[in-house]
C-alpha positions as CSV (number, residue, x, y, z in Angstrom):
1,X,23.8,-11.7,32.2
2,X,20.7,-10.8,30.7
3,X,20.1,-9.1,27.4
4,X,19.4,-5.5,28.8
5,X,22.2,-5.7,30.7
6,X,24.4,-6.5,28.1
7,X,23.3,-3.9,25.7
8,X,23.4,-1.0,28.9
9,X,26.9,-2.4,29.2
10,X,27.8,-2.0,25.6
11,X,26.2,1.6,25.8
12,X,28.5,2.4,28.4
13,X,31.8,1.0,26.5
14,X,30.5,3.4,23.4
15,X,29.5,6.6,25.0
16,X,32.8,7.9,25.3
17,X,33.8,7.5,22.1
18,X,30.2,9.0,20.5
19,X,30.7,11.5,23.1
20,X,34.1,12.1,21.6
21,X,33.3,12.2,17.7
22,X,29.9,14.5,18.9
23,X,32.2,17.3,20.6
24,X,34.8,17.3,17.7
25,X,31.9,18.1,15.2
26,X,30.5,20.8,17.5
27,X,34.0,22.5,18.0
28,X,34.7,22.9,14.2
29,X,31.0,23.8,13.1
30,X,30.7,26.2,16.2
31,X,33.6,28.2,15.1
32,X,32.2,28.9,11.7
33,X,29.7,31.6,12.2
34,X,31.8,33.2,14.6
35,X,34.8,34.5,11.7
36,X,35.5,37.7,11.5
37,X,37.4,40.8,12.9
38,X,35.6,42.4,16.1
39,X,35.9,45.1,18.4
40,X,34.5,45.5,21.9
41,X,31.3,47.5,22.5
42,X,30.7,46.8,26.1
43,X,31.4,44.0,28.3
44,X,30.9,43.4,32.2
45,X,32.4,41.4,34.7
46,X,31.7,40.8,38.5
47,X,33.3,44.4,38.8
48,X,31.6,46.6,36.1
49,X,32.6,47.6,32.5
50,X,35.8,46.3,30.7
51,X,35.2,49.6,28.3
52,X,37.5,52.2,27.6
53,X,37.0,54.6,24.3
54,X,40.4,55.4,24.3
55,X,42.0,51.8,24.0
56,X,39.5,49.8,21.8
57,X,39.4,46.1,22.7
58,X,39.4,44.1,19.3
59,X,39.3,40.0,18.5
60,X,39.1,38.2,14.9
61,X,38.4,35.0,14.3
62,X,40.4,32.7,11.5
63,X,39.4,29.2,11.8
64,X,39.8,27.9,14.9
65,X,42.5,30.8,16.0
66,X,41.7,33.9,17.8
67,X,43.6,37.1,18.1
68,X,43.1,40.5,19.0
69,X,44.4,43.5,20.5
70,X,43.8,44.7,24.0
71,X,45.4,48.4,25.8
72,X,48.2,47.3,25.7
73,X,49.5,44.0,24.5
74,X,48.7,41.6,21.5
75,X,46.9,38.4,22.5
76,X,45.8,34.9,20.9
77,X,44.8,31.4,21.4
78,X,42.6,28.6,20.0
79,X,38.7,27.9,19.9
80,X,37.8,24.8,22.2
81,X,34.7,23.2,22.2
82,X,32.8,21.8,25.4
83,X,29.7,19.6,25.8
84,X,27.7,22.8,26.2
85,X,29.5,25.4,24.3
86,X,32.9,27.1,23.0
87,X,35.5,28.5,25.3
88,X,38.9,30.0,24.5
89,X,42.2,28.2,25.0
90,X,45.6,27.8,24.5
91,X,46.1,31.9,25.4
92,X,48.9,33.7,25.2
93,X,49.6,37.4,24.9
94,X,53.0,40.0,24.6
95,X,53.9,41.2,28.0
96,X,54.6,45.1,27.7
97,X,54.1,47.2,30.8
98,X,50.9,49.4,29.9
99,X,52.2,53.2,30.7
100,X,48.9,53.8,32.7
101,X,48.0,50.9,36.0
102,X,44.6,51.3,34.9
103,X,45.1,50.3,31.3
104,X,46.5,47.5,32.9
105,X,44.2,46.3,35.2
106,X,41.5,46.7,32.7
107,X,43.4,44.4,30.6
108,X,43.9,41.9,32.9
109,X,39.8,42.1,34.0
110,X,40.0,41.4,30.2
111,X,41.8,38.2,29.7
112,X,40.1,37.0,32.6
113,X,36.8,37.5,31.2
114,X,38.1,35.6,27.9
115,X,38.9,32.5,30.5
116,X,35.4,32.6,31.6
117,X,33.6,32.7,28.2
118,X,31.0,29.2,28.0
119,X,29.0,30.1,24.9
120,X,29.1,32.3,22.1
121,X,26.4,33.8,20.1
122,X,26.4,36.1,16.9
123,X,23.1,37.6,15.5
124,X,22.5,40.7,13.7
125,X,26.1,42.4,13.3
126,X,27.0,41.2,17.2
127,X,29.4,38.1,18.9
128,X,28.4,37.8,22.3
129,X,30.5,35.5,24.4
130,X,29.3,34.9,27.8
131,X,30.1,32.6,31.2
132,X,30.1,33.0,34.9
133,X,29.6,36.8,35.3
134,X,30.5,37.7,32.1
135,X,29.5,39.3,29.3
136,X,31.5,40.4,26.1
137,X,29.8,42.6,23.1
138,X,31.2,42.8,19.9
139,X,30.1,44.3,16.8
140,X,31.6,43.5,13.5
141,X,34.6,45.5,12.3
């Protein structure tokens, strides 16, 4: 075997693990500038706003948890990192029955759009988490 060879082989038997230690540092220092208690200015999906002045839309950041309140249920989960941003895992929310169906189905637009965030970016008072068709606006509460 010749020498380049051997050191592209011993690449390949480390990259994994590099790749490994480099996520895990990105997941916990992502999370840091993104702390804080939110509320939802305007978002978008494939079918138009997630907005509605009467039911504000809030998430805060502690670590790497997330919670928040939505129209009509409680919701939470974890911060997960990715090789090319943050997404949102490990969700769970309360299950009550929202007294109007469209309270509901913007909710569940809602927690769809939270499965779909890639990347997150705060700057000047905002978190903006995007993905595929997505786009949520927060402003600091």
């Amino acid at each position: 075997m010749t020498r380049i060879r051997r050191r592209m082989r011993a690449l390949a038997l480390l990259a994994p693990l590099a790749l490994a230690t480099l996520l895990g540092g990105c997941a916990d220092t992502a999370a840091e500038p993104l702390q804080g208690a939110w509320v939802l200015t305007s978002g978008a999906d494939a079918r138009g706003a997630l907005i509605d002045a009467a039911s504000p839309i809030t998430l805060e950041i502690q670590g790497r948890d997330f919670s928040g309140r939505s129209p009509c249920n409680s919701y939470s989960g974890t911060l997960t990192g990715s090789a090319g941003g943050l997404g949102l895992g490990d969700f769970a929310s309360t299950e009550a029955a929202c007294a109007d169906p469209e309270q509901m189905e913007l909710e569940g637009r809602y927690y769809a759009a939270l499965g779909e965030v890639e990347r997150a970016e705060r700057s000047a008072g905002e978190l903006v988490l995007t993905g595929p068709g997505v786009e949520l606006v927060f402003a600091a509460d």
